[in-house]
N, C-alpha and C positions, 0 to 999 in steps of 0.2 A: 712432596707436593705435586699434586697433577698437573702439567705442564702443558699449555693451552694450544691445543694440535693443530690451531692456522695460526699462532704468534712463529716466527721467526727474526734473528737478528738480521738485517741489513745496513749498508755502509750510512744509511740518514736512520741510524736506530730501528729498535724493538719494531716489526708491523706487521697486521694481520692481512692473511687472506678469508677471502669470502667463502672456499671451500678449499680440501685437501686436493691438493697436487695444482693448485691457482699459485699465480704471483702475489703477491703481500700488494696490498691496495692501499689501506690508511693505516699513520699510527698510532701505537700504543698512545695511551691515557700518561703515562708516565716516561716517554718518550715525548710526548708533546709538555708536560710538567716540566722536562728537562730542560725546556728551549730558555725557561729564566734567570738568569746571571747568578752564578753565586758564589759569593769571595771565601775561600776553604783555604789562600796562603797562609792563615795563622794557623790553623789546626794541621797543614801539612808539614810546616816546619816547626811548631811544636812534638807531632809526633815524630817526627828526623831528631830534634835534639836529644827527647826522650829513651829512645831508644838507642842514642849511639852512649849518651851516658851510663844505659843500666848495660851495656854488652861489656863485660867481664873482659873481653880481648882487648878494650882499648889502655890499659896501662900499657900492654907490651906496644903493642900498635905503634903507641907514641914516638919508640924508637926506629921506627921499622917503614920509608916513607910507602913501601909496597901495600905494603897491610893498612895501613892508616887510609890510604886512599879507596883500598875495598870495602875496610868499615863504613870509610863516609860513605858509599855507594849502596852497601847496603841499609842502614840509616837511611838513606835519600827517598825509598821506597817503602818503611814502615807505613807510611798513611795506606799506601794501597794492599798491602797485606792485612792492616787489620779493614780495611774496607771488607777487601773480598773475603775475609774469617767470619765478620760479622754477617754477609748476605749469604752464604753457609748455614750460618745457624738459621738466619731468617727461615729460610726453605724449610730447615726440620723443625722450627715450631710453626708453622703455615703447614707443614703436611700434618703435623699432630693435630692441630685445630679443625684439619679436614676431615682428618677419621675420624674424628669425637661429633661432625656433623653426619657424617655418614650413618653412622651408627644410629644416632636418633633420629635419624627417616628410616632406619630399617632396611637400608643398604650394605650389599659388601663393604667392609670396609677393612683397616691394617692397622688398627688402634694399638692394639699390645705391640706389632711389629716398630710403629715409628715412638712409642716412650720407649721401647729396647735403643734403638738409634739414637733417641735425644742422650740416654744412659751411658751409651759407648761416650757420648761427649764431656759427657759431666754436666748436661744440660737439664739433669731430674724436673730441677725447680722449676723449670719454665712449665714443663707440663703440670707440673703441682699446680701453679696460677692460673694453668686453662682449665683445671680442673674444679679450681674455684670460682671462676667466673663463671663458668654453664651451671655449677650446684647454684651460685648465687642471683644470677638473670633468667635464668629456665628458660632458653630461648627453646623457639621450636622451629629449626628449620623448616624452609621453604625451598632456599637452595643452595648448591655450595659449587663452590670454584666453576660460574657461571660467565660464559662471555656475552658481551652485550657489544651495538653496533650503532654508530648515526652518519647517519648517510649525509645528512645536510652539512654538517660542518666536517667532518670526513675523519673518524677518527673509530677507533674500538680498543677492547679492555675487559679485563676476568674478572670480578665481583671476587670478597672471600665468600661472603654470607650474606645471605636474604634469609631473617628468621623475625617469627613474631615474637615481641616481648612484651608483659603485660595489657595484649591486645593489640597491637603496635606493630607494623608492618617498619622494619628498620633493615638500612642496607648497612652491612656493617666491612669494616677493613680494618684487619692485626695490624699492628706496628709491634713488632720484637724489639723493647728498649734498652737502654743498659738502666742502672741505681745511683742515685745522687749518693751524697755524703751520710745523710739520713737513712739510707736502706728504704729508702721511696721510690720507687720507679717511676723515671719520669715520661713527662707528657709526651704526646707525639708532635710534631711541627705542625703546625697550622696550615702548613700546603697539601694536607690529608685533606682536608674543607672543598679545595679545588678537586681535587681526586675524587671526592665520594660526590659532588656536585656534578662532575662530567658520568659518571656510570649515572644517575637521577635523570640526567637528559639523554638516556639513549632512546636509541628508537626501535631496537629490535632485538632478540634474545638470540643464542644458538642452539638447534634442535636436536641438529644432528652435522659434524664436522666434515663426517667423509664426502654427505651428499649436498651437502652446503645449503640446508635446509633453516631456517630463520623463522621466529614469529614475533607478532608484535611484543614489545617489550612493557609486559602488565604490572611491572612496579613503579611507574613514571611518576605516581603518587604517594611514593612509601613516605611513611609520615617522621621517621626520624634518622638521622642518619648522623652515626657512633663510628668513632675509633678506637679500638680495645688495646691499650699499651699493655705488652705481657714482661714482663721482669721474672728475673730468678726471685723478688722477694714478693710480689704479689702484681695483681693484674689493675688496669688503671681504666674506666669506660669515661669516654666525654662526649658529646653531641657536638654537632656542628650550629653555632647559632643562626636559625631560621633569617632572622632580618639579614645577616652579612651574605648569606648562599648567591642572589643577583649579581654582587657584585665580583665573586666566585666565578659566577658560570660567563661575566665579561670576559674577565680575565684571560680564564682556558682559550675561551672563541678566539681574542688577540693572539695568542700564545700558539693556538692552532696556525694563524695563519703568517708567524714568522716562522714556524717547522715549515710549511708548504714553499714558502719562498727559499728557504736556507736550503731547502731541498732542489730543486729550481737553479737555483747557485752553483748547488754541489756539481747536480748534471750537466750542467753546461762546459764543465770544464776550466778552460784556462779562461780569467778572467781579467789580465794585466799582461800589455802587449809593449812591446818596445817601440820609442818614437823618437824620428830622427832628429835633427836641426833643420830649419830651413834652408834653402840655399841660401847662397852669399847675396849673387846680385837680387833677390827677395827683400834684404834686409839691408839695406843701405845705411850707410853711420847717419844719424840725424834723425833717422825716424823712428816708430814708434815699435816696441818689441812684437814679436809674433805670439797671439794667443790663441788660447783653444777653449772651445767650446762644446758642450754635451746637450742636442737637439734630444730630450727624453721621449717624445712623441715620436719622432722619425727612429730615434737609438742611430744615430749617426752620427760622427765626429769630424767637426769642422774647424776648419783653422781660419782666422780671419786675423787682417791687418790692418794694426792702429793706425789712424792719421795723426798729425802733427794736431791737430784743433783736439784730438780728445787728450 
C-alpha cells in the first residue's frame, strides 16, 4: 500500500505535514478516531487464555515454575500479535485494492506483483473477493489513496477510493475482516461512518507532496459513502446512513478537540507536583483544616484558611 508521504508517527499519534521535509501539523482521521474509549480487557484476556491453552509447551511448563512463567508472558501478548498480524495483512489487501484502482485509470500500477504477495501469505482469497466486488460494482475510479485536509478543525487523512458507481460519486474505505461461524464476512464497525464522514468534510486535496501544493477538495458532495469488508470468503459493501452522518461529523469535531487538548497535556510535561504541610503555628488545634483551591482563570493555586464559623 502507498504510504502517505506527509503522514508520519509522533509521540500524540499518526500526523501530517503540509509539505515534504515540514513538521507534522494536524492529526490523522484515525488518530483522532483513536481519542474514544474502548474496553478490549475481555478480548485481551480472552486471547492470553486462548493462546496459552493451545501452546503444546504448557503440560511440561506446569512442572517447570521458569517455563510456566515465560508461557504466561508469552500468552500475555497474543492480543498484540495477532493485532499487529492482522494490520499486516490489512496493508497487502489495501495495496492489492490499490493496484486493481490503478490499473483502471490506466496508471502504473503492481497488480500481479501484490496477488503474488497476498499468495506468499495464503491470503489468495482476499484478492478473489476484490476481484468480485470491482466485476460486481464496476466502479470507475476517480481517485485512489488520496490525502485530504481541513484546516478549520485541524485534522488530515488518505481516502482508499473515490470512484463512481452506477452514476454515483462514492468515497469509499476497505475494512480487511475476518468470517463469522457462517463463512460470512463480517461487517465493518460502525466508527468507519465517522471516518468516511471526516474525509466528506475536508476542505482540500493533495496535489503534489513534495511542493506541498493543495486544491480545493471537489468531492465535498459525493453522494454515497460505502465501506467494503473483504473476507477470504467474499466481499461485504454497506453505506453510511445519510440521516445519522451530522451526528458523525459532531462527534469527530468533539473527538478532535480532546486530541488537541491531550496533546496540550502531553507537552506540558510534568503535571502533579508535590505539596507540603503547612506550618504548625498556621494551623493551630481548634481550628479549621487548611485547604486548597484551583483559581481555573488565573491557573493559580491558592491555599486558604477555614475559620471556626465555616
Amino acid at each position: 500500500m502507498t504510504q502517505p508521504r506527509l503522514a508520519q508517527q509522533t509521540p500524540y499519534g499518526r500526523m501530517y505535514a503540509r509539505a515534504g521535509g515540514q513538521d507534522p501539523q494536524v492529526p490523522s482521521i484515525t488518530t483522532v478516531i483513536g481519542c474514544e474509549s474502548n474496553d478490549l480487557g475481555g478480548w485481551y484476556g480472552y486471547s492470553a487464555a486462548q493462546a496459552l491453552a493451545a501452546d503444546p509447551q504448557l503440560p511440561d511448563a506446569l512442572r517447570d515454575s521458569r517455563r510456566r512463567r515465560a508461557l504466561v508472558n508469552h500468552a500475555a501478548k497474543a492480543a498484540e500479535r495477532h493485532r499487529d498480524r492482522a494490520a499486516e495483512r490489512g496493508d497487502r489487501v489495501h495495496d492489492y485494492c490499490e493496484q486493481l484502482a490503478l490499473r483502471a485509470m490506466g496508471r502504473e500500477h503492481r497488480v500481479e506483483q501484490a496477488r503474488e504477495t497476498l499468495a506468499e501469505n495464503q491470503e489468495s482469497r482476499f484478492a478473489d473477493s476484490a476481484d468480485q466486488w470491482w466485476a460486481l460494482y464496476r466502479p470507475e475510479p476517480l481517485a485512489a489513496e488520496i490525502t485530504v485536509w481541513n484546516s478549520t478543525v485541524g485534522y488530515a487523512g488518505t481516502l482508499d477510493l473515490v470512484a463512481r458507481i452506477g452514476g454515483k460519486v462514492c468515497l469509499i474505505d476497505y475494512k480487511t475482516r475476518g468470517t463469522d461461524r457462517n463463512g460470512r464476512v463480517k461487517a465493518p464497525d460502525a466508527k468507519v461512518v465517522t471516518q468516511l464522514v471526516a474525509g466528506l468534510k475536508a476542505e482540500e486535496s493533495l496535489v503534489d507532496a513534495a511542493a506541498g501544493e493543495w486544491q480545493p477538495w471537489e468531492y465535498a458532495n459525493a453522494d454515497v459513502l460505502m465501506a467494503v469488508a473483504i473476507g477470504d470468503t467474499e466481499a461485504l459493501s454497506v453505506q453510511a446512513v445519510p440521516d445519522q452522518l451530522p451526528a458523525h461529523w459532531f462527534k469527530f469535531c468533539a473527538l478532535a478537540k480532546v486530541w488537541a487538548r491531550s496533546a496540550e497535556i502531553e507537552a506540558a510535561g510534568q503535571q502533579l507536583r508535590a505539596i507540603v504541610p503547612p506550618p504548625l503555628d498556621h494551623n493551630p488545634v481548634g481550628r479549621g483544616a487548611m485547604s486548597v483551591t484551583v483559581d481555573l482563570k488565573e491557573t493559580q493555586i491558592q491555599a486558604t484558611e477555614e475559620s471556626n464559623s465555616q
